[in-house]
C-alpha positions as a printed Julia matrix, in Angstrom:
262×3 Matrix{Float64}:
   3.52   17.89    4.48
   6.42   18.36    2.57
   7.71   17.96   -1.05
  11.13   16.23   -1.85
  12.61   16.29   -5.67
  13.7    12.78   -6.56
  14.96   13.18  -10.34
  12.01   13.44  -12.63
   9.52   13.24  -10.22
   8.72   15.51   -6.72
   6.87   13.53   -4.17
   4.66   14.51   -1.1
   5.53   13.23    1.96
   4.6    13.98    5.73
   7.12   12.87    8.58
   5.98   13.25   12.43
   7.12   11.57   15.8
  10.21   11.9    17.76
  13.22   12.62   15.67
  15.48    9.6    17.68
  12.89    6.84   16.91
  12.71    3.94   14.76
  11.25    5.15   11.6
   7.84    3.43   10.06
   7.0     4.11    6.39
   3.06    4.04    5.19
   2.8     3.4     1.46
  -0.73    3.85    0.31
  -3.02    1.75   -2.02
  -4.08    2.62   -5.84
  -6.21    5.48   -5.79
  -5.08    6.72   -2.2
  -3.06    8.8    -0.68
  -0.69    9.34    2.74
  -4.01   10.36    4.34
  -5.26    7.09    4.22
  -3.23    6.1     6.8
  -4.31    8.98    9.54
  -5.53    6.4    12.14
  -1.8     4.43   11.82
  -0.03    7.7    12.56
  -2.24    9.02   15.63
  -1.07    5.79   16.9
   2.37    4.86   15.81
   3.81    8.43   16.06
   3.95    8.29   20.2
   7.24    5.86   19.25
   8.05    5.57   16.03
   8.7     8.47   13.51
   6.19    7.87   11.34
   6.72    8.63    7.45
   3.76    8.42    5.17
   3.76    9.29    1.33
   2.07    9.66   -1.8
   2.9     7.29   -4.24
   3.41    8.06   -8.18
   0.69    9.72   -9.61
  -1.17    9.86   -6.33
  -2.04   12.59   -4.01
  -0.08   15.36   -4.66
   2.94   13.39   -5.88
   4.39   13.85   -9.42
   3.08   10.93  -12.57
   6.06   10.55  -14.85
   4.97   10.09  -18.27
   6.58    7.04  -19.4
   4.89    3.9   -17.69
   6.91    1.94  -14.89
   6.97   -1.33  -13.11
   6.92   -1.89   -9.32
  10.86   -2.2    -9.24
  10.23    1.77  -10.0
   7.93    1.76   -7.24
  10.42    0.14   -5.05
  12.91    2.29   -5.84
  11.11    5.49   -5.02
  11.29    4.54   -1.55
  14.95    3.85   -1.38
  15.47    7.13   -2.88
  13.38    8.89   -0.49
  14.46    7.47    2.22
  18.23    8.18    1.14
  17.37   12.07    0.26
  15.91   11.81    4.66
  18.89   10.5     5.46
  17.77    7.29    6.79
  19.02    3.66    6.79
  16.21    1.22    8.05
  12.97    1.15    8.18
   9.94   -0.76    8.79
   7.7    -0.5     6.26
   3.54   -0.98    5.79
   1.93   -1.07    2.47
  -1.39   -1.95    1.69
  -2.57   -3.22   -1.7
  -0.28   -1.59   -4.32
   1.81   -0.39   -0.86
   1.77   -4.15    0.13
   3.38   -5.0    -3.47
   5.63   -2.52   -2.76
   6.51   -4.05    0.48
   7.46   -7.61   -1.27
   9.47   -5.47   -3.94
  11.46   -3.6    -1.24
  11.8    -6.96    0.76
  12.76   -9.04   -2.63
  15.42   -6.25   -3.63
  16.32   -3.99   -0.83
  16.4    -6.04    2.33
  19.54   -4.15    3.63
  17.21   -0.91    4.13
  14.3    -3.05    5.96
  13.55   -4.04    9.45
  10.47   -5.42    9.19
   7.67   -5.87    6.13
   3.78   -5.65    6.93
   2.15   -6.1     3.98
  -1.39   -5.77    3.86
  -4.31   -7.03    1.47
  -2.58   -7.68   -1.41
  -0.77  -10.48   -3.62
   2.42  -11.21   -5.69
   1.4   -12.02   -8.89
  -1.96  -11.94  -11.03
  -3.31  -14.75  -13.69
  -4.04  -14.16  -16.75
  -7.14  -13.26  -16.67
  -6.66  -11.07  -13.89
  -4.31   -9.2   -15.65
  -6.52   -8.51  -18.6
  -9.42   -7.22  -16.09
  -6.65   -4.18  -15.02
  -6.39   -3.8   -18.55
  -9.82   -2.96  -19.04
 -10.11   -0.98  -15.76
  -7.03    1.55  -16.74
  -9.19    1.36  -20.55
 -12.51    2.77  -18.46
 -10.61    5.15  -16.74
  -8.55    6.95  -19.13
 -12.15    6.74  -21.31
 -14.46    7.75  -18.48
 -12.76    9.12  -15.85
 -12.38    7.72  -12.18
 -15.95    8.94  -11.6
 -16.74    5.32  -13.25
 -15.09    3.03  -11.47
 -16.07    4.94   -8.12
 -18.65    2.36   -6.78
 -17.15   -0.22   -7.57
 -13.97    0.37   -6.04
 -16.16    1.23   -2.54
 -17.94   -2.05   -2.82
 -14.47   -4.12   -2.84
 -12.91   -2.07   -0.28
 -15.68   -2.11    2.13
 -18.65   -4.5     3.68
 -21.91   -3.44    3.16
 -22.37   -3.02    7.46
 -19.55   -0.46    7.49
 -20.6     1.6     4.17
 -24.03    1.85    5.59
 -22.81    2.37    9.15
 -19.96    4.77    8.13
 -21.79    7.13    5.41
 -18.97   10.34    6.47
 -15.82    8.37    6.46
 -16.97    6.79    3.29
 -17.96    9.96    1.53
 -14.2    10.94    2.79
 -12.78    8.24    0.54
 -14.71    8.81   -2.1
 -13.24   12.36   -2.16
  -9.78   11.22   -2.11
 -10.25    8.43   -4.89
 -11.42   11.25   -7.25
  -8.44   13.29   -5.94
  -6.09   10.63   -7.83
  -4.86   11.78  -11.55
  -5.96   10.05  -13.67
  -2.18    9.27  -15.85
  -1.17    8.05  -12.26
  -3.8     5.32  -11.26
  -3.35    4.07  -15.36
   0.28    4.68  -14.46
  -0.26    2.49  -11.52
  -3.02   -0.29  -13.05
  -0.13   -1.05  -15.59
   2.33   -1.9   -12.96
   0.16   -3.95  -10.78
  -1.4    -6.16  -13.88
   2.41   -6.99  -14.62
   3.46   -7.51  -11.07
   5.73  -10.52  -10.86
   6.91  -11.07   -7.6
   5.83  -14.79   -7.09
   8.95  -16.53   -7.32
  10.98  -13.86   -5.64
   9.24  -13.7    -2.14
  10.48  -17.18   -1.45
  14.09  -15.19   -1.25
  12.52  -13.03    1.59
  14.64  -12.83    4.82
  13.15   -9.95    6.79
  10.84   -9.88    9.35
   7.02  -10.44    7.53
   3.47  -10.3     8.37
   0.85  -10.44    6.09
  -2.24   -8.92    7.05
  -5.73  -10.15    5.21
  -9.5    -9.25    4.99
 -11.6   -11.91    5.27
 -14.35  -10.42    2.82
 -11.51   -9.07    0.54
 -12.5   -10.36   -2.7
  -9.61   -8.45   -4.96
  -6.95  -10.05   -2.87
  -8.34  -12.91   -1.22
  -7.39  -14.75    2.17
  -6.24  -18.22   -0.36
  -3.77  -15.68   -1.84
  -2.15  -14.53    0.87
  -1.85  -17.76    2.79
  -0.16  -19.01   -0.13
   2.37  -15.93    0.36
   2.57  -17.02    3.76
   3.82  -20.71    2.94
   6.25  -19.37    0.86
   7.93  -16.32    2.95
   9.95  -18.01    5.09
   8.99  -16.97    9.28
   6.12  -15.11    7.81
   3.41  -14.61    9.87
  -0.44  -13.95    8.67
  -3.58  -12.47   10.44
  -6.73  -12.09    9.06
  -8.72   -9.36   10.21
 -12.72   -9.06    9.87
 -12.82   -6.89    6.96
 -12.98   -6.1     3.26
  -9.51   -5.09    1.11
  -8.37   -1.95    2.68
  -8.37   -3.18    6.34
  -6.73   -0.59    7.93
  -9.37    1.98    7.45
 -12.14   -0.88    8.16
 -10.99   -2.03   10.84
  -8.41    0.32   12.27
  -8.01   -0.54   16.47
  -7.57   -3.93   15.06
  -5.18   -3.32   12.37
  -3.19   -1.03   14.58
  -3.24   -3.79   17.42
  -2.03   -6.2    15.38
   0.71   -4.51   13.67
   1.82   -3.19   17.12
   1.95   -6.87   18.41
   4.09   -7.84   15.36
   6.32   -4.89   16.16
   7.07   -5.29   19.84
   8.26   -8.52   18.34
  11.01   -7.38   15.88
């Protein structure tokens, strides 16, 4: 891993693979971090250069202190990719990575070859909105420590928590490794996400990965996505919201499939 100044903020990033590939960019989900994505890079790096990182206020990446929108989040990834010296990429993201995707594809298609964006939606209701008002309330009041379960009960199905007790235990440890300023940093940004009537404008390359049991971004939601990003393509996988840890042979097969075709 490696750390990378860009202006307020320093971020953590890892890059690995050969240095002439195609570069692939991992953007991890609220209260993650890069090594969420270790079963993408064991099998991506053999021919792509893979380049995972820690979002705002995640991992060991800076928070700033003011709050910020997911054009910010967006942005971070142009400027890091500009400090590596890189033009293109494809790029994963899964829940607040996935709205970073549509961002990135809605502003900065010029830097993209291909979107994947995984388990995650473009715009909230209401009501939604008001429920990641509450959650960034309990956390900055309680601490991540209450909002633990939960968050394991929407990101996995009951088989694989019971099936999977050490890779579970692992995310629990890197959930409580999140600041806490960063995932209210981050809960702020995704309850005003806005990026409904944009994706419509999309012209890159675009799958849309789902979880059939993913209750916090739901297969309805990202069909409707589908219908409205123009050559998009969507595949639902057997899982819960963060299907890449889930279900990872599939996930991996399926964004391979989608990448042989770009």
């Amino acid at each position: 891993m490696a750390k990378l100044q860009l202006g307020e903020l320093q971020f953590n990033y890892s890059m690995v693979g050969p240095a002439n590939a195609p570069v692939i960019v991992f953007s991890n989900s609220l209260g993650a971090n890069l090594t969420m994505w270790e079963p993408q890079i064991e099998f991506f790096q053999k021919k792509f250069r893979v380049l995972t990182y820690d979002q705002r206020g995640h991992g060991q990446t800076d928070v700033p202190e003011q709050s910020f929108q997911f054009d910010d989040l967006a942005y971070d990834v142009v400027r890091l990719i500009d400090a590596l010296d890189i033009d293109r990429v494809h790029f994963v993201g899964l829940s607040m990575g996935g709205m970073t995707a549509l961002g990135l594809a809605i502003k900065y298609p010029e830097r993209l070859l291909s979107v994947a964006a995984s388990n995650c939606v473009a715009s909230f209701s209401p009501e939604a909105r008001q429920t990641w008002t509450e959650r960034a309330s309990s956390v900055s009041a309680n601490g991540l420590e209450s909002i633990l379960e939960a968050t394991i009960q929407r990101w996995f199905t009951e088989t694989t928590i019971s099936n999977r007790p050490d890779d579970i235990a692992g995310v629990r440890a890197m959930i409580l490794n999140t600041t806490i300023d960063g995932y209210v940093g981050c809960c702020g940004a995704i309850r005003d996400l806005n990026y409904l009537e944009g994706i419509a404008s999309i012209g890159v390359k675009t799958l849309l990965i789902g979880g059939t049991y993913d209750l916090g971004t739901p297969p309805t939601e990202m069909k409707k996505m589908a219908s409205l990003i123009p050559d998009s393509k969507y595949i639902e996988l057997d899982t819960a919201h963060v299907s890449n840890l889930e279900a990872p042979t599939e996930f991996n097969q399926t964004l391979d499939h989608f990448l042989s075709e770009v």
